[in-house]
C-alpha positions in Angstrom: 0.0 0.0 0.0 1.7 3.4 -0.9 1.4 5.0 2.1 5.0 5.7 2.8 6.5 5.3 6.4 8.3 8.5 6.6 5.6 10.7 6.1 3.6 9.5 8.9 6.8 9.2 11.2 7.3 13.0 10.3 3.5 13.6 11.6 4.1 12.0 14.9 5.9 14.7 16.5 3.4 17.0 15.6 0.7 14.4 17.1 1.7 15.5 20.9 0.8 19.1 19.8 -2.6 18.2 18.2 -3.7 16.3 21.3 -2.7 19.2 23.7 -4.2 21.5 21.4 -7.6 19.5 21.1 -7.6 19.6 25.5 -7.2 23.7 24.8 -10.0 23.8 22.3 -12.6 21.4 24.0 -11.8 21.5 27.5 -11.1 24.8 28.4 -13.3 27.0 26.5 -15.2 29.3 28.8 -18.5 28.1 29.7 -21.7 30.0 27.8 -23.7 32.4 29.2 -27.2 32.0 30.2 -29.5 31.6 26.7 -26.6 31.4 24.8 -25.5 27.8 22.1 -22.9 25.9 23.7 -18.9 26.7 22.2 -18.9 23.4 19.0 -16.4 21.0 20.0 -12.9 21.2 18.4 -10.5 18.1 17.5 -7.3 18.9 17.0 -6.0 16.2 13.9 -2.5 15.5 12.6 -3.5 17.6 9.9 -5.2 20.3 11.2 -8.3 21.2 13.9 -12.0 20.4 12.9 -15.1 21.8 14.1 -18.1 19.5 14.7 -21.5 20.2 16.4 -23.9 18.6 18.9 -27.0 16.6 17.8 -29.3 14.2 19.5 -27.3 14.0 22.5 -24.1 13.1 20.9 -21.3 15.1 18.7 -20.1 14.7 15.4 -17.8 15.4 13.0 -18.7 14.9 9.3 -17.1 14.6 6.4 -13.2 14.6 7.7 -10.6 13.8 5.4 -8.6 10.2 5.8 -7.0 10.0 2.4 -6.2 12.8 -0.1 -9.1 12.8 -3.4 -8.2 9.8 -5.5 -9.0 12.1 -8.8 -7.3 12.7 -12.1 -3.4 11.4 -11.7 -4.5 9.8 -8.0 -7.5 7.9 -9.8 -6.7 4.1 -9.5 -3.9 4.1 -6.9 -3.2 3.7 -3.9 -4.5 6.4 -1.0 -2.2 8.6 0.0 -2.1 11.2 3.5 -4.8 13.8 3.4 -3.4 17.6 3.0 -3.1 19.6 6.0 -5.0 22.9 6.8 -4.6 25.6 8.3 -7.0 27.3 10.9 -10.2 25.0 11.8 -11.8 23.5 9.3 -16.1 23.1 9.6 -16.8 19.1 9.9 -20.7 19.4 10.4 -21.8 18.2 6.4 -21.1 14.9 4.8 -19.0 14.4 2.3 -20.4 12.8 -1.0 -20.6 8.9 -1.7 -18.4 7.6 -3.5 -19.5 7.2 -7.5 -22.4 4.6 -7.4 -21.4 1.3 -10.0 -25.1 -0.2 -9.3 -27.3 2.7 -7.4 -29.4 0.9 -4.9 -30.0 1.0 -1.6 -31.3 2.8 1.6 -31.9 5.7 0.1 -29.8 6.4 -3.0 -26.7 9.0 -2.5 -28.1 12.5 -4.0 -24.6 13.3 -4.2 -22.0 11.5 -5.3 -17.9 11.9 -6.4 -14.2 10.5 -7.4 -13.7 12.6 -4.2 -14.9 10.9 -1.2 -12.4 9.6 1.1 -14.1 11.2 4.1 -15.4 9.4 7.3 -17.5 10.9 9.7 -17.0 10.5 14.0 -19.9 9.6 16.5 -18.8 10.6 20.2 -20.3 10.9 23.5 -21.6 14.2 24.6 -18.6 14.1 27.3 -15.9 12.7 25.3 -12.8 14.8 25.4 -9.1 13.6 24.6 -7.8 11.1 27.1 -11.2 9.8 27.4 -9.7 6.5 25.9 -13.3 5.1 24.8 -13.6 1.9 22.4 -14.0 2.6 19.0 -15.8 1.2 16.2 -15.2 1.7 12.7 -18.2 0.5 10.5 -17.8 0.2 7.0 -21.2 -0.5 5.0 -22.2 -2.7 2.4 -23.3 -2.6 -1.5 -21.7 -5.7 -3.2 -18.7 -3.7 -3.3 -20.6 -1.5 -6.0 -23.0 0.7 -4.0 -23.6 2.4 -0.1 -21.9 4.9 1.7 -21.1 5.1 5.2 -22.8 8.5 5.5 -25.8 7.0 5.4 -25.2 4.7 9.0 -25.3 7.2 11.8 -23.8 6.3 15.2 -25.0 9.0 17.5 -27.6 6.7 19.1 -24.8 3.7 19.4 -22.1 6.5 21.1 -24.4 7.8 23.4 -26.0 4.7 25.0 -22.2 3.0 24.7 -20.4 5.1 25.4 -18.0 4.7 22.5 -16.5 6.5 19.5 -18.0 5.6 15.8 -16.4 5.8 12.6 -18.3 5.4 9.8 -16.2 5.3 6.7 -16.5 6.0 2.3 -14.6 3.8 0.6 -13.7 3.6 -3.4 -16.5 0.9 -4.8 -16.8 -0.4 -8.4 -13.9 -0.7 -10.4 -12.7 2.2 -9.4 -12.0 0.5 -6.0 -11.4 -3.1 -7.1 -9.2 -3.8 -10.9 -7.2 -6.2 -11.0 -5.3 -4.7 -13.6 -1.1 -5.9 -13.7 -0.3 -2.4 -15.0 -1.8 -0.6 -12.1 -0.5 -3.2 -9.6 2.5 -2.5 -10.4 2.2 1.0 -9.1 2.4 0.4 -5.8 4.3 -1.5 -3.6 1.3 -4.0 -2.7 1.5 -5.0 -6.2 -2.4 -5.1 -5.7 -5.3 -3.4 -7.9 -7.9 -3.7 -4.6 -8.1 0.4 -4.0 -11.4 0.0 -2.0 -9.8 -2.7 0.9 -6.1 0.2 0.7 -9.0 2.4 1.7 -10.0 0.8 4.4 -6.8 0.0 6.0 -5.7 3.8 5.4 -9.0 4.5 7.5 -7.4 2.3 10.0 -4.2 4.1 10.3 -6.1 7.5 10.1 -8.1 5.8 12.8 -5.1 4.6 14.9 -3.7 8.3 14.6 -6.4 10.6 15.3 -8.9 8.8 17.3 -7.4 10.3 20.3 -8.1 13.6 19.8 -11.6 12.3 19.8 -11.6 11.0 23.0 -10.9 7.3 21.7 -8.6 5.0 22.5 -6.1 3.5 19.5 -5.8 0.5 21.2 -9.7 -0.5 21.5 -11.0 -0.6 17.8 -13.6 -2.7 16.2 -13.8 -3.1 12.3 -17.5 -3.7 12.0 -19.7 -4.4 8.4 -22.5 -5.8 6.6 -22.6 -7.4 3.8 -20.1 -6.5 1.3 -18.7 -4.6 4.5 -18.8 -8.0 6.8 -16.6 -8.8 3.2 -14.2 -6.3 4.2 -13.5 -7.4 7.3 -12.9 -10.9 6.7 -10.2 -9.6 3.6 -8.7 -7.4 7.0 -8.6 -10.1 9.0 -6.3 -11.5 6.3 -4.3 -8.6 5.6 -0.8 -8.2 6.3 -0.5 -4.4 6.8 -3.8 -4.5 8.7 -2.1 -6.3 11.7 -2.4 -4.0 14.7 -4.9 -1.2 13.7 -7.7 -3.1 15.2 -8.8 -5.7 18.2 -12.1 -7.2 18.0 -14.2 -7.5 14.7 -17.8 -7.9 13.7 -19.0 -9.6 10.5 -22.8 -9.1 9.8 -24.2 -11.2 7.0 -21.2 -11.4 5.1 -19.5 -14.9 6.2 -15.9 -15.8 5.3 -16.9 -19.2 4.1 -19.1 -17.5 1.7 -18.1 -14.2 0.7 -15.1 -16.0 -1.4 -12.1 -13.1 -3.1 -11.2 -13.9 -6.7 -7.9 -15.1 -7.6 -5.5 -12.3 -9.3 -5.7 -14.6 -12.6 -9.8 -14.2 -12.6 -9.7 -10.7 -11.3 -7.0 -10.0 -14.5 -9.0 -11.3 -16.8 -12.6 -9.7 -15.4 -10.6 -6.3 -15.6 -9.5 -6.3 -18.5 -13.1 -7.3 -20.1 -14.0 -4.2 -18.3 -11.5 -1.9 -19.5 -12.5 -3.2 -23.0 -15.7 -1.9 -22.2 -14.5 1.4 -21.5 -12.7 1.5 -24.7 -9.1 0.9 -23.1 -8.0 -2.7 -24.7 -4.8 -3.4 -25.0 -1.7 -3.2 -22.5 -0.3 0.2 -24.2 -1.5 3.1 -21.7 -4.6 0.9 -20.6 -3.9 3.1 -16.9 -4.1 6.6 -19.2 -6.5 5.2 -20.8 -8.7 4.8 -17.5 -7.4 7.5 -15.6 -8.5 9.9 -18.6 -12.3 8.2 -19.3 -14.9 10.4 -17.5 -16.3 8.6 -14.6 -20.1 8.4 -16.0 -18.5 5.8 -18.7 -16.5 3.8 -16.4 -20.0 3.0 -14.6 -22.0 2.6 -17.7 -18.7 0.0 -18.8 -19.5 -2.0 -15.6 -23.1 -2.6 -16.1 -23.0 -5.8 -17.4 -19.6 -6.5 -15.8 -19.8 -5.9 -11.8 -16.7 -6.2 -10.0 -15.9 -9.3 -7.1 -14.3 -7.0 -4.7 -11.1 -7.4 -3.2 -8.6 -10.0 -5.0 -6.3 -12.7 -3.5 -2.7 -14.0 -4.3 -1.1 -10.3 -3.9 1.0 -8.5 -1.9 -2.4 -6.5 0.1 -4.4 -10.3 0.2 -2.0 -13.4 -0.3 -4.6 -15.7 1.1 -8.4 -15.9 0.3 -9.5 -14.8 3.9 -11.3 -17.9 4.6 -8.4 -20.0 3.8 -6.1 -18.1 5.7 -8.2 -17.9 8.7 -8.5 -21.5 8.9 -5.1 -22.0 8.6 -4.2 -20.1 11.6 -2.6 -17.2 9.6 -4.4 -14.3 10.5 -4.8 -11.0 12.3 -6.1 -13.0 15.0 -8.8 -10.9 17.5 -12.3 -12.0 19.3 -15.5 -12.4 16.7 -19.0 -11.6 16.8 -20.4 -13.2 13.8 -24.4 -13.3 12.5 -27.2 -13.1 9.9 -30.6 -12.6 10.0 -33.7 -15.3 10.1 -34.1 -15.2 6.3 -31.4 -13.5 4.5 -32.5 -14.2 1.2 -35.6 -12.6 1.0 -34.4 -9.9 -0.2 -32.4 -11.4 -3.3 -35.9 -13.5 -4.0 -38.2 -10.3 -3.7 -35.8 -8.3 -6.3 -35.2 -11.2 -8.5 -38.4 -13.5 -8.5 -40.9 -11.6 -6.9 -43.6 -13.6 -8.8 -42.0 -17.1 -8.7 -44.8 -20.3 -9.2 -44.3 -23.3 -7.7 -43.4 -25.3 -11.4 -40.3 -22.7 -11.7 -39.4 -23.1 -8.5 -39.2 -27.0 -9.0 -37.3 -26.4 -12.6 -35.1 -24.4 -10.7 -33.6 -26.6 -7.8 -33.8 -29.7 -10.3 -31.8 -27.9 -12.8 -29.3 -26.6 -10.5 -28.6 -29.4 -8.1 -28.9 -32.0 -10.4 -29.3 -35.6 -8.7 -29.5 -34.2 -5.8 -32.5 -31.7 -6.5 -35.2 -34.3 -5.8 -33.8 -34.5 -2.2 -34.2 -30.4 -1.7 -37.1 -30.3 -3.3 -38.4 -32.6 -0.7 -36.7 -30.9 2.5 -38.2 -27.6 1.0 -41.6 -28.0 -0.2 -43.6 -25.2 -1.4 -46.2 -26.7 0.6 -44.6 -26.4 3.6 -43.7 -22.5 3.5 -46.9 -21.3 1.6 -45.4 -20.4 -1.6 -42.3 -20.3 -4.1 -41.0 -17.6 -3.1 -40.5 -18.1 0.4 -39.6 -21.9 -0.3 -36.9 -20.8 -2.3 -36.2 -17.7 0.0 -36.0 -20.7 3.0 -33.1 -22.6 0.8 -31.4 -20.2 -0.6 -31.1 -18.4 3.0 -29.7 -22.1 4.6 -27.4 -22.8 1.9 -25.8 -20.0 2.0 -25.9 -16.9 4.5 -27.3 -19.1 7.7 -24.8 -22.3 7.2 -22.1 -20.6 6.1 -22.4 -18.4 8.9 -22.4 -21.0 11.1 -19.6 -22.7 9.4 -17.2 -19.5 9.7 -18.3 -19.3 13.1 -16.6 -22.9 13.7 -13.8 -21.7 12.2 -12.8 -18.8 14.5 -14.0 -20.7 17.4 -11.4 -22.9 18.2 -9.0 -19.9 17.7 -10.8 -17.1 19.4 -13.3 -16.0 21.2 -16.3 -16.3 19.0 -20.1 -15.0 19.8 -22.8 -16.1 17.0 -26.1 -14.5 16.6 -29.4 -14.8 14.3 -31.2 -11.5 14.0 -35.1 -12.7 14.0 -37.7 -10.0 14.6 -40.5 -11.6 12.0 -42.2 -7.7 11.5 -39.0 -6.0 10.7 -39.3 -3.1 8.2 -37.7 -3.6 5.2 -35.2 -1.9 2.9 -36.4 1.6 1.3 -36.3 0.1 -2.8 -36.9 -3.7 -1.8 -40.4 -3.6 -1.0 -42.7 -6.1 -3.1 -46.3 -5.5 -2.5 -47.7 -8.8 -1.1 -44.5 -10.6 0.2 -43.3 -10.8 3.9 -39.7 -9.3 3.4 -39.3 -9.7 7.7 -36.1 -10.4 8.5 -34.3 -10.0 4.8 -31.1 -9.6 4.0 -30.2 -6.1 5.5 -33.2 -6.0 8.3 -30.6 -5.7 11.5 -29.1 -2.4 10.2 -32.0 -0.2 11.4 -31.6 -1.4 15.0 -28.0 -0.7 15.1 -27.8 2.8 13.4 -29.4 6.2 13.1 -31.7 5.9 10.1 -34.9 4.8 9.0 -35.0 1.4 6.9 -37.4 3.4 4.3 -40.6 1.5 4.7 -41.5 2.7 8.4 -39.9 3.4 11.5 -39.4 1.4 14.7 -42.2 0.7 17.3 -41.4 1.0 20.4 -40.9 -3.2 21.1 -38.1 -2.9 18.6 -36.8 -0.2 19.6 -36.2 -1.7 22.7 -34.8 -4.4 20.9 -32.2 -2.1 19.0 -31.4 -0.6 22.5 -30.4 -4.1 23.7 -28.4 -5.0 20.3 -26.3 -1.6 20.6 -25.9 -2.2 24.2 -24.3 -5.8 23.2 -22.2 -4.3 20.3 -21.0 -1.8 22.7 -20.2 -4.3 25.6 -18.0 -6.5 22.4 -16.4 -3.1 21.4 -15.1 -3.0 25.4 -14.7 -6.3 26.4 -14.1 -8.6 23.4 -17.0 -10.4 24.9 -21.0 -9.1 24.5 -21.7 -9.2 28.2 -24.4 -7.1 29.2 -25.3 -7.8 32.9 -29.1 -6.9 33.0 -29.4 -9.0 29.0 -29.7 -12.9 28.7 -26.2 -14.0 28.5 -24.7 -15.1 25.2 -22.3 -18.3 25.3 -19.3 -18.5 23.6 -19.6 -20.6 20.3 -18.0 -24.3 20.8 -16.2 -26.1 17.8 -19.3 -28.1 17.6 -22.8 -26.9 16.4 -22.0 -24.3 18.6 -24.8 -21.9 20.9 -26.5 -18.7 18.9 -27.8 -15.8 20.2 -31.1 -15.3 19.1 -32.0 -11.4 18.6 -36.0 -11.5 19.0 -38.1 -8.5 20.2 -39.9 -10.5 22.6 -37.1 -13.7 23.7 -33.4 -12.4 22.9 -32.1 -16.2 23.8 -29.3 -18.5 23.0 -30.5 -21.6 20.9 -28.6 -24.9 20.3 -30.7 -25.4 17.2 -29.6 -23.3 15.1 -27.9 -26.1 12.5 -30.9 -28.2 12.5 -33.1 -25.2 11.8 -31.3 -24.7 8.9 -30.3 -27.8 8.1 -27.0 -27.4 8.0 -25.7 -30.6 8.2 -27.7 -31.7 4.8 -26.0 -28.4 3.3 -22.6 -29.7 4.7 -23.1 -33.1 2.9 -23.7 -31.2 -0.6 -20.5 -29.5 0.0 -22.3 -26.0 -0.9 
């Protein structure tokens, strides 16, 4: 990753002076007279002070800086330092999303950029520097193609927990992930995965700054969904992200499943897609790319998406599943999980109108000898309709075992919580919505009770927002302890190397369960080898 070692040794010195700095802007500014807005609170960075401002109990600072804009000549390499700044520099808007591959989501990004390697900083009302509070950096989801982290507020989750959240942009699309030799060669990862060199620069911005926030460098969790819990599992695996965190959280995005591309495939999907965008051939291919306007490079990816983060590099030697279960890895505690019926939300987008004859011409035709045999442990029957039959097996064949299955594989290793979300009238994602299908508990359906936003469809009742208050209060006792102990909650076992003990997240019966594998029969799944 080009992010050389001699600049940020020059910036250390200069860290000491931030930090006392940050204690003169926050701490000692005279208090406000009677009827008058209280003083913003100040950080003091490595590269210069930032102003953020109170809201809902909490403070926050948006839209700060981590990497300088990858744009123009910096396009498709690897992040370097931010610039510094002089004076103190407003942090109460968010920074655009990154440019959208496949616009979709919670709400779609009205604004979007090349230049968006910003993150924005949750804190308690009463942080201050020295507070040394656990942090959590959360990066979202999108199939690597889509999201932003502006849209995942964490005032709610600092306040209650008394922690520091960082929500983070990073580089999606090809832009982030092209596994192109000629722009490997660039930089001294030899690697063409610009999204994950994001997210470990976050980490180091992370590791520097976080003080000046009132967190402490040596208590971060890397926390995602999805594509994000994707992102984890590739840091997990990363050499140069050893150290920048301690505890990680993988929401529906299992390591067993979420599977990194070889640099061969990921050479030859890039270089279909730079065909695409009218750059074939080796001779300035990286001018080529650098110079196409960004509108093109997503209409070039539309029928070519990108697989995220490649393997067999200098960034990710080891797909992160293999490495993990080899023992090579940046080993920290685990809190691993999906919800109740992940694939919902694939099945409602995809097949929303599914009879029962294509569902039958669709297992037979895709698990061969074998189909008969699903078709019979899945019966339309059974669930009501196609669509939920096939929801029910695509859900346990992938997100459900495979969760349980990476699980397993951190277990014997390191401490390792597992969890199934299951709130069966949980609203569903704004865009996702099929009239006349139960979408409860979809792919997606936890992220509403862990952040500040609205899932689209409706807000929380009050049951699940007690629910939500007893899922940050878990994630906040992780972010501490490296173990979700909450001492007024039902307690939630450490997974074994067997079937292992779930957490079930319900509105009315948050419980651990033991059944969890034969639920979703997991051991059928196991013997197909899926």
């Amino acid at each position: 990753m080009k992010w050389p070692g001699k600049r940020l040794a020059s910036a250390r010195p200069l860290i000491g002076t931030a930090l006392a700095l940050a204690a003169l802007l926050t701490v000692s500014a005279p208090p406000a007279a009677a009827g008058d807005a209280p003083p913003r609170p100040v950080a003091a960075l490595a590269q210069g002070a930032v102003r953020g401002q109170a809201h809902d109990g909490a403070q926050e600072f948006l839209g700060v800086p981590y990497a300088a804009p990858p744009v123009g000549a910096a396009r498709l390499r690897a992040p370097e330092p931010p610039p510094r700044w002089t004076g103190v520099r407003d942090a109460v808007r968010q920074a655009p999303a990154c440019l959208q591959f496949m616009p979709f989501g919670l709400r779609d990004p009205q604004a979007v950029s090349e230049d968006c390697l910003y993150l924005d900083v949750y804190r308690p009302r009463t942080a201050r520097p020295g507070s040394r509070l656990p942090v959590i950096v959360w990066m979202h989801g999108g199939a690597y193609t889509m999201g932003t982290g502006t849209q995942f507020g964490g005032r709610t989750m600092a306040d209650l927990t008394q922690t520091v959240v960082v929500s983070i942009n990073y580089r999606l699309g090809q832009l982030g992930y092209l596994g192109l030799p000629e722009l490997a060669a660039e930089n001294d990862r030899h690697s063409g995965s610009f999204g994950l060199m994001d997210q470990v620069a976050a980490l180091r911005w992370t590791r520097e700054n976080i003080g000046a926030f009132g967190g402490d460098p040596g208590s971060v969790t890397i926390s995602g969904q999805s594509a994000g819990s994707g992102s984890v599992c590739a840091l997990l695996a990363a050499p140069s992200a050893a150290g920048l965190f301690h505890r990680a959280v993988l929401q529906s995005g299992p390591c067993t499943l979420i599977r990194t591309p070889d640099s061969a495939r990921a050479e030859t999907e890039a270089r279909a897609f730079a065909a695409q965008a009218g750059c074939a051939g080796p001779a300035g291919i990286a001018a080529c790319l650098r110079g196409a306007p960004g509108p093109a490079l997503v209409e070039a990816a539309r029928t070519l998406p990108t697989s995220g983060p490649a393997s067999g590099d200098g960034l990710l030697p080891v797909d992160p599943a293999r490495a993990i279960g080899s023992g090579a890895w940046n080993k920290v505690p685990v809190l691993v999980g999906s919800t109740r019926s992940e694939s919902r939300f694939f099945v409602a987008l995809s097949q929303p109108h599914l009879t029962a004859e294509q569902y039958a011409a669709q297992v037979l035709a895709q698990y061969g000898a074998a189909g008969s045999e699903v078709l019979a442990r899945y019966p339309v029957a059974a669930h009501g309709s196609a669509y939920l039959a096939l929801s029910a097996l695509m859900t346990d064949s992938s997100f459900a075992c495979h969760t349980a299955w990476t699980a397993q594989l951190f277990a014997p290793q390191v401490p390792t919580y597992a969890y199934e979300f299951d709130d069966p009238d949980s609203p569903t994602l704004a865009g996702a919505q099929v009239p006349g299908l139960d979408e409860s508990n979809a792919h997606s359906a936890e992220l509403a009770y862990l952040h500040d936003f609205t899932m689209g469809e409706r807000p929380l009742t009050p049951v699940q927002v007690a629910l939500a208050t007893r899922m940050k209060r878990y994630w906040g006792a992780f972010a501490r302890f490296g173990a979700p102990a909450v001492p007024d909650q039902p307690g939630w076992p450490r997974t074994g190397t067997g079937t292992g003990t779930v957490l079930t997240l319900n509105p009315w019966a948050t419980r651990p369960s033991t059944s969890f594998g034969e639920d979703h029969q997991c051991a059928f799944w196991r013997s197909l080898s899926v």
